[in-house]
C-alpha positions, 0 to 999 in steps of 0.5 A: 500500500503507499506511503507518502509521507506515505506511511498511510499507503505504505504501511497503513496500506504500508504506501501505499500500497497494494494487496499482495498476491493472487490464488494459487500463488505459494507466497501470498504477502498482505498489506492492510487496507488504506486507513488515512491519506499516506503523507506524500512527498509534494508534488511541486507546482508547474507553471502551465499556460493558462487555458481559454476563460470561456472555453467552447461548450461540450458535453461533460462527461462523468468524471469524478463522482463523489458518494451523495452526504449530507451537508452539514450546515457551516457557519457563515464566513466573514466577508472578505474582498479581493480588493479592500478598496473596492466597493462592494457592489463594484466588480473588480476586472476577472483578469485582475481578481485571477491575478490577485488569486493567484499572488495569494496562493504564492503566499499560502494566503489561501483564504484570500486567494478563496474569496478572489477566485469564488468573486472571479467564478462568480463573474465568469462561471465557465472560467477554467482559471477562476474555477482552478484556482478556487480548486486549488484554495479549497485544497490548501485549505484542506477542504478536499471535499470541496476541492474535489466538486470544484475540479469535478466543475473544471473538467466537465467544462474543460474535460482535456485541460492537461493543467486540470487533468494533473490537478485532479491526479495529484488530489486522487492520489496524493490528498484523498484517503488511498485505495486502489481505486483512487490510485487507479482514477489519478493514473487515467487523469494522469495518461489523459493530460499526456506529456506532449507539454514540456511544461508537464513532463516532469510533473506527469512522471512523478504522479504517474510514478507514484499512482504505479507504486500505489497499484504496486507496480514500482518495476513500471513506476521506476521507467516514469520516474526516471523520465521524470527526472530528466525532465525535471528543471527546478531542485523541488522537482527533482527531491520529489522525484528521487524520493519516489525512486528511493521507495520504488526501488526499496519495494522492489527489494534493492535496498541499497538502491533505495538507500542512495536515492534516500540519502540524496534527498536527505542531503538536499532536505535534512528535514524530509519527513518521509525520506527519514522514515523510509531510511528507517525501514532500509536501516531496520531490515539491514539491522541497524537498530540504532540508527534506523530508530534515529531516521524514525524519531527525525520523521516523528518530529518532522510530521508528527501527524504522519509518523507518529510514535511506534505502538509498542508490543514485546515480541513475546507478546505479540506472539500471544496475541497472535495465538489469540486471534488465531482463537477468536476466528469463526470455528471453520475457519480454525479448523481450515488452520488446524494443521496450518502453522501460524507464527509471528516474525519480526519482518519478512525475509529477503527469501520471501520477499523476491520469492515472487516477481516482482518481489512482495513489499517490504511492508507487508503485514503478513504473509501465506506461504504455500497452495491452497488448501485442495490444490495440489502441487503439479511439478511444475511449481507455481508462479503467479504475478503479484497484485497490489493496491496501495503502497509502494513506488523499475529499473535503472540501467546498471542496477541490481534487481533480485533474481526471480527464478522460473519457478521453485520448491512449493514450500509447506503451508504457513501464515506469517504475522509481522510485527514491526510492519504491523506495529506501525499500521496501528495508532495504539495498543488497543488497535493491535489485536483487531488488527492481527485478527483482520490480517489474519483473515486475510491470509486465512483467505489465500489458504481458502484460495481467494485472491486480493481482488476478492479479499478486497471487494469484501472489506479484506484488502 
C-alpha cells in the first residue's frame, strides 16, 4: 500500500500500497487496507499556460463522482474582498481578481486567494482559471471535499485541460484517503493530460510514478520516474522525484538502491519527513537498530501527524496475541488452520520477499506461504504475478534487481504475522489485536484460495 509521507499507503496500506498476491500463488504477502491519506512527498507546482476563460461548450462527461452526504450546515464566513478598496457592489476586472488569486496562493494566503477566485467564478462561471484556482484554495485549505466538486466543475467544462487533468491526479492520489481505486482514477487523469507539454513532463512522471507504486507496480513506476527526472528543471522537482525512486526501488527489494536515492534527498532536505522514515525501514531490515530508530524519531518530529510514535508490543507478546486471534476466528475457519502453522516474525525475509516477481513489499503485514488448501502441487511449481493496491513506488540501467527464478520448491503451508510492519499500521495498543485478527483473515483467505481482488471487494484488502 503507499506511503507518502506515505506511511498511510505504505504501511497503513504500508504506501501505499497494494494487496499482495493472487490464488494459487505459494507466497501470498498482505498489506492492510488504506486507513488515512499516506503523507506524500509534494508534488511541486508547474507553471502551465493558462487555458481559454470561456472555453467552447461540450458535453461533460462523468468524471469524478463523489458518494451523495449530507451537508452539514457551516457557519457563515466573514466577508472578505479581493480588493479592500473596492466597493462592494463594484466588480473588480476577472483578469485582475485571477491575478490577485493567484499572488495569494504564492503566499499560502489561501483564504484570500478563496474569496478572489469564488468573486472571479462568480463573474465568469465557465472560467477554467477562476474555477482552478478556487480548486486549488479549497485544497490548501484542506477542504478536499470541496476541492474535489470544484475540479469535478473544471473538467466537465474543460474535460482535456492537461493543467486540470494533473490537478485532479495529484488530489486522487496524493490528498484523498488511498485505495486502489483512487490510485487507479489519478493514473487515467494522469495518461489523459499526456506529456506532449514540456511544461508537464516532469510533473506527469512523478504522479504517474507514484499512482504505479500505489497499484504496486514500482518495476513500471521506476521507467516514469526516471523520465521524470530528466525532465525535471527546478531542485523541488527533482527531491520529489528521487524520493519516489528511493521507495520504488526499496519495494522492489534493492535496498541499497533505495538507500542512495534516500540519502540524496536527505542531503538536499535534512528535514524530509518521509525520506527519514523510509531510511528507517532500509536501516531496520539491514539491522541497524540504532540508527534506523534515529531516521524514525527525525520523521516523528518532522510530521508528527504522519509518523507518529511506534505502538509498542514485546515480541513475546505479540506472539500471544497472535495465538489469540488465531482463537477468536469463526470455528471453520480454525479448523481450515488446524494443521496450518501460524507464527509471528519480526519482518519478512529477503527469501520471501523476491520469492515472487516482482518481489512482495517490504511492508507487508503478513504473509501465506504455500497452495491452497485442495490444490495440489503439479511439478511444475507455481508462479503467479503479484497484485497490489496501495503502497509502494523499475529499473535503472546498471542496477541490481533480485533474481526471480522460473519457478521453485512449493514450500509447506504457513501464515506469517509481522510485527514491526504491523506495529506501525496501528495508532495504539488497543488497535493491535483487531488488527492481527483482520490480517489474519486475510491470509486465512489465500489458504481458502481467494485472491486480493476478492479479499478486497469484501472489506479484506
Amino acid at each position: 500500500m503507499r506511503f507518502r509521507s506515505r506511511l498511510n499507503a505504505s504501511l497503513t496500506t504500508v504506501r501505499g500500497a497494494a494487496a499482495k498476491g493472487v490464488m494459487g500463488a505459494a507466497l501470498i504477502g498482505c498489506q492492510p487496507s488504506p486507513r488515512a491519506p499516506a503523507p506524500k512527498a509534494p508534488t511541486p507546482s508547474v507553471a502551465a499556460p493558462a487555458p481559454p476563460t470561456e472555453p467552447a461548450a461540450v458535453e461533460p462527461p462523468p468524471m469524478i463522482a463523489a458518494p451523495p452526504a449530507a451537508v452539514a450546515d457551516a457557519a457563515p464566513r466573514p466577508l472578505r474582498r479581493c480588493f479592500d478598496t473596492v466597493p462592494v457592489w463594484v466588480d473588480a476586472p476577472v483578469p485582475d481578481l485571477l491575478d490577485r488569486a493567484e499572488a495569494l496562493l504564492q503566499t499560502d494566503d489561501a483564504e484570500g486567494a478563496l474569496a478572489c477566485a469564488e468573486e472571479a467564478c462568480r463573474q465568469a462561471p465557465r472560467s477554467v482559471d477562476a474555477h482552478q484556482d478556487r480548486a486549488s484554495a479549497l485544497l490548501r485549505l484542506g477542504r478536499i471535499e470541496a476541492a474535489r466538486e470544484a475540479i469535478t466543475l473544471v473538467l466537465a467544462i474543460a474535460p482535456t485541460d492537461p493543467s486540470s487533468l494533473l490537478f485532479a491526479a495529484d488530489l486522487f492520489i496524493n490528498h484523498l484517503p488511498a485505495t486502489t481505486e483512487r490510485a487507479s482514477i489519478g493514473l487515467e487523469y494522469v495518461r489523459r493530460a499526456g506529456r506532449s507539454s514540456a511544461a508537464f513532463r516532469a510533473r506527469s512522471g512523478l504522479l504517474e510514478g507514484q499512482a504505479l507504486i500505489d497499484l504496486g507496480r514500482a518495476a513500471d513506476a521506476l521507467r516514469a520516474l526516471t523520465r521524470a527526472l530528466q525532465e525535471a528543471k527546478t531542485s523541488e522537482a527533482k527531491v520529489a522525484i528521487t524520493y519516489e525512486l528511493g521507495v520504488a526501488m526499496f519495494e522492489l527489494a534493492r535496498f541499497s538502491d533505495a538507500q542512495a536515492r534516500l540519502a540524496a534527498v536527505l542531503e538536499q532536505e535534512p528535514n524530509h519527513a518521509q525520506a527519514h522514515f523510509h531510511m528507517g525501514l532500509v536501516l531496520e531490515r539491514a539491522g541497524e537498530m540504532e540508527l534506523a530508530e534515529q531516521h524514525f524519531a527525525a520523521a516523528t518530529a518532522a510530521d508528527a501527524t504522519a509518523f507518529p510514535p511506534r505502538v509498542e508490543v514485546a515480541a513475546d507478546a505479540f506472539a500471544e496475541q497472535v495465538r489469540e486471534a488465531v482463537s477468536q476466528l469463526p470455528g471453520p475457519m480454525q479448523e481450515s488452520l488446524r494443521d496450518v502453522p501460524v507464527e509471528a516474525a519480526e519482518l519478512p525475509t529477503l527469501e520471501d520477499l523476491t520469492a515472487e516477481s516482482p518481489p512482495l513489499s517490504p511492508t507487508i503485514l503478513g504473509l501465506f506461504r504455500g497452495l491452497p488448501l485442495g490444490r495440489v502441487d503439479d511439478g511444475v511449481g507455481v508462479r503467479l504475478k503479484n497484485v497490489r493496491t496501495t503502497a509502494g513506488r523499475g529499473g535503472v540501467v546498471g542496477a541490481s534487481v533480485p533474481p526471480s527464478p522460473a519457478s521453485f520448491a512449493i514450500p509447506e503451508r504457513g501464515i506469517v504475522i509481522y510485527r514491526r510492519n504491523l506495529l506501525r499500521s496501528v495508532r495504539g495498543v488497543a488497535e493491535v489485536q483487531p488488527a492481527i485478527v483482520r490480517t489474519l483473515l486475510h491470509e486465512a483467505g489465500h489458504l481458502l484460495g481467494e485472491d486480493d481482488g476478492s479479499l478486497r471487494d469484501r472489506g479484506l484488502e
